[in-house]
C-alpha positions as CSV (number, residue, x, y, z in Angstrom):
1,X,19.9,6.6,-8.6
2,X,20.1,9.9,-11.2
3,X,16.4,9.2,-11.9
4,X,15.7,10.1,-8.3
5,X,18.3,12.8,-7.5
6,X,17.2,14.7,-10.7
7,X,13.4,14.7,-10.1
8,X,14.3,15.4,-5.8
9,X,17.4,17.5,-6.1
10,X,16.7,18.5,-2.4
11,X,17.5,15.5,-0.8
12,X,19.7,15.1,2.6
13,X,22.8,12.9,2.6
14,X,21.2,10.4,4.8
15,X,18.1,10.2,2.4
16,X,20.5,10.2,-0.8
17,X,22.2,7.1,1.1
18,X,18.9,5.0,2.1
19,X,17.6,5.3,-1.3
20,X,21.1,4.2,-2.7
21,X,21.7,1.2,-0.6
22,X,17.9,-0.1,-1.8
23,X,19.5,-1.3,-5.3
24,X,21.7,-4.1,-3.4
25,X,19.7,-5.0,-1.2
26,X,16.3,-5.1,-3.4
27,X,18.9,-7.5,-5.7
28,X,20.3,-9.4,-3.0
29,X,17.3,-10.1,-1.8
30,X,15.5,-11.1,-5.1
31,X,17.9,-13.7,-5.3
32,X,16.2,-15.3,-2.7
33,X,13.1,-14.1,-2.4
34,X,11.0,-13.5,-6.0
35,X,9.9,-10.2,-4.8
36,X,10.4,-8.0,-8.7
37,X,10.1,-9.8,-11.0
38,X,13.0,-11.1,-12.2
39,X,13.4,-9.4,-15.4
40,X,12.6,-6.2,-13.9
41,X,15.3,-6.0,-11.3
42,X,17.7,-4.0,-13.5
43,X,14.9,-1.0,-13.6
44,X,13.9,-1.3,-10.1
45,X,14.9,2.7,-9.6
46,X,13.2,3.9,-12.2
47,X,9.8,1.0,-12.1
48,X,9.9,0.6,-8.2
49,X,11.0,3.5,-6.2
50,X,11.0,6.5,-8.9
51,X,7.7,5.1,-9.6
52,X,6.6,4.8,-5.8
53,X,7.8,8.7,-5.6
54,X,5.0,9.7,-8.4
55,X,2.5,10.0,-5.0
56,X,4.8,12.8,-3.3
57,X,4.5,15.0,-6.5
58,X,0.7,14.9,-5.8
59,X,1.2,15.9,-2.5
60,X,3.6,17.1,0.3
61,X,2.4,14.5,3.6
62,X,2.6,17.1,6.6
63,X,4.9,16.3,9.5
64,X,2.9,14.1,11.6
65,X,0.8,12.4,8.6
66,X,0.5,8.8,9.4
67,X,-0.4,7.0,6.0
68,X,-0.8,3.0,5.5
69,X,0.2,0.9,2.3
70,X,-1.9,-1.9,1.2
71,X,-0.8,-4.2,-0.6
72,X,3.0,-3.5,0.1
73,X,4.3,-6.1,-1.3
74,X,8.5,-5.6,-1.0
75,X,7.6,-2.3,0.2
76,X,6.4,-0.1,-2.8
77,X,5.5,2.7,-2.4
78,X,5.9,2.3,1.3
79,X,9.6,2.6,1.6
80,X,10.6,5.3,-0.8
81,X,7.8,7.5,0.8
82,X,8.9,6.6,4.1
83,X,12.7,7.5,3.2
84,X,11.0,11.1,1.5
85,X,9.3,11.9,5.0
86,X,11.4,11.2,7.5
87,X,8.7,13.0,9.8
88,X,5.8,11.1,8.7
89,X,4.8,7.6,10.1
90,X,4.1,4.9,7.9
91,X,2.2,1.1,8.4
92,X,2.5,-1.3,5.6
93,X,0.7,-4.3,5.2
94,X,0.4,-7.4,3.1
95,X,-1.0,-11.1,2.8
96,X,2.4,-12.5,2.1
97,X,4.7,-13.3,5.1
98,X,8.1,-13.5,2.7
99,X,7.5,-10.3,1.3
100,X,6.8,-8.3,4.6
101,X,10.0,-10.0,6.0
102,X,11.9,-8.6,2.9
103,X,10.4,-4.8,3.7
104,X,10.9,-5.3,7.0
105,X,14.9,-6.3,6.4
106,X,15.3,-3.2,4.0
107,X,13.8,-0.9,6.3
108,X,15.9,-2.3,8.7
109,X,19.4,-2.2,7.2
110,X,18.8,1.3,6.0
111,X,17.7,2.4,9.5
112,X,14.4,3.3,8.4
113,X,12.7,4.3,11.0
114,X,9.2,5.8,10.9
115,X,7.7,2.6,8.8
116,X,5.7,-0.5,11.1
117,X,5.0,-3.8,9.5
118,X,1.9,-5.7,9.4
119,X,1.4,-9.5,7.8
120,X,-1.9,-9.9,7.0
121,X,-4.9,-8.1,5.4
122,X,-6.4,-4.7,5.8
123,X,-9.9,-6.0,6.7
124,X,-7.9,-7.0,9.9
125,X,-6.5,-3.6,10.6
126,X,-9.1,-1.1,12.7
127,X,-6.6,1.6,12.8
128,X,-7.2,5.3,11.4
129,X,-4.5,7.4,9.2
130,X,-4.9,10.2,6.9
131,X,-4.1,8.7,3.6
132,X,-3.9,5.1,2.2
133,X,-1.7,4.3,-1.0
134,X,-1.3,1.5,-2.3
135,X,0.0,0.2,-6.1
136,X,-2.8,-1.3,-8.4
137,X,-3.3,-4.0,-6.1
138,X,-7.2,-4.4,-6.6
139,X,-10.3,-2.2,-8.5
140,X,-10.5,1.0,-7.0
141,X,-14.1,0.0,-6.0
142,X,-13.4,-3.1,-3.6
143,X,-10.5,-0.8,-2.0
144,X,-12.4,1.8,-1.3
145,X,-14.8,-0.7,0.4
146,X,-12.1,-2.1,2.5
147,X,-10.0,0.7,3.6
148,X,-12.8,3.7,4.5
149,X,-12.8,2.6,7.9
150,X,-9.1,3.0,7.9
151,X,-9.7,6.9,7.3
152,X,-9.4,9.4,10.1
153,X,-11.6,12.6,10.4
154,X,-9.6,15.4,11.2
155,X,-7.4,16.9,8.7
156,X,-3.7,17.8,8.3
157,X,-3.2,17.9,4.8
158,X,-3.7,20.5,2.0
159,X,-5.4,17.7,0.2
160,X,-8.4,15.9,2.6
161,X,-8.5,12.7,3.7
162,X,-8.2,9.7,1.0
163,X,-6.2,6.8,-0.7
164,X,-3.7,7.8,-3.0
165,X,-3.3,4.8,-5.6
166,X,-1.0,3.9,-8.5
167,X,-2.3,2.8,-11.6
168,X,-1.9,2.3,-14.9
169,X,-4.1,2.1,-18.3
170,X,-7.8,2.7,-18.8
171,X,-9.4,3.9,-15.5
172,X,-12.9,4.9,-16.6
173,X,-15.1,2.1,-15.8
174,X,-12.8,2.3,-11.7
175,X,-13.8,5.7,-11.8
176,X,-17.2,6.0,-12.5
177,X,-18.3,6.1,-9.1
178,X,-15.8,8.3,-7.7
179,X,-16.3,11.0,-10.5
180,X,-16.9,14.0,-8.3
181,X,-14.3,13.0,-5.1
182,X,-11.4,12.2,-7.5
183,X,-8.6,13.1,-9.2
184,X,-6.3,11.8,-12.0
185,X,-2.4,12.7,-12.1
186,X,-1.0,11.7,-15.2
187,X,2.8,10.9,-14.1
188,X,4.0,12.1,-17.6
189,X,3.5,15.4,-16.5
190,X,6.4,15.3,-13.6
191,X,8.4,12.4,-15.2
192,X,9.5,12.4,-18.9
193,X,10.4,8.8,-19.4
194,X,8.5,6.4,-21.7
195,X,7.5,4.5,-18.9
196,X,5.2,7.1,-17.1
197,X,3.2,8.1,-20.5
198,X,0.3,5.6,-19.3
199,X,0.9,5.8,-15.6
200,X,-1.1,7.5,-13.2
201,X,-1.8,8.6,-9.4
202,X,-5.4,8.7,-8.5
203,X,-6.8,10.7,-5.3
204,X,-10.1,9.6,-4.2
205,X,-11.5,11.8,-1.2
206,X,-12.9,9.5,1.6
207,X,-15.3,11.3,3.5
208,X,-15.5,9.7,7.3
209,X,-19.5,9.9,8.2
């Protein structure tokens, strides 16, 4: 929990609680239901949510954004953004029923309440928000196929329109046909533990035609 109160010293007490009760539960909950991977549990603050956080020191959602997570998984990045903008709405979706019920469950008994759930895939979701995340869960290229019809047109953000992904190692050959409508974050610079030196947020503009 100091890894997120020292990089988000501006935190209410509600939000200082929801992100505090998320180590129990998350290890309560991977007991039952392999959603970390069981080594990684003990560093699911600083891996998972501090992690997850890296988007919002790319950008500050305006109140009203409404931004869908692919590939949710437990709920990462979903839930820790969700819990930073209280006045943002957020959809996440995934393929895999047990993990949506565990985000779902979290959300739930932290009283979470601007996040919706979805179980399934994004090529079944029609709806329009102004920013996708999502964390490494395919090659930029095939995500970028799948989610531009997800993008809406008009703009509330400082930064336009786009997905907002987490990755990690060698990017070039992902990049290559985004070149001009992205850009890299290298986590390192906002985070100074070893674990962000190769981790990175990348912003790819989706223009709606």
């Amino acid at each position: 929990m100091q890894y997120i109160k020292t990089y988000f010293p501006n935190l209410t007490p509600k939000q200082e609680n929801q992100f505090m009760a998320l180590g129990q539960l998350y290890t309560d909950w991977n007991a039952k239901i392999n959603v970390i991977s069981r080594k990684d549990i003990e560093n699911l603050y600083l891996h998972h949510i501090l992690h997850s956080l890296g988007i919002a020191k790319t950008i500050n959602f305006a109140d009203g954004s409404e931004i869908l997570d692919v590939g949710t998984g437990g709920g990462f990045p979903g839930i820790p953004l969700a819990i930073l903008f209280p006045e943002c709405k957020f959809h996440l979706i995934d393929r895999i029923g047990r993990k949506i019920k565990v985000a779902a469950n979290v959300a739930e008994s932290i009283d979470l309440e601007n996040v919706t759930f979805q179980h399934g895939s994004v090529e079944e979701n029609k709806s329009e928000y102004d920013f996708v995340v999502s964390r490494a869960v395919m090659p930029l290229p095939d995500l970028l196929k799948l989610i531009r019809k997800n993008i809406k047109k008009e703009q509330r953000n400082a930064l336009p329109n786009g997905l907002l992904c987490l990755k990690g190692g060698e990017l070039q050959n992902e990049l290559v046909t985004v070149k001009k409508t992205s850009i890299v974050f290298d986590l390192k610079d906002y985070f100074k533990e070893d674990y962000f030196d190769t981790k990175k947020v990348v912003y790819v503009q989706i223009v709606k035609k």
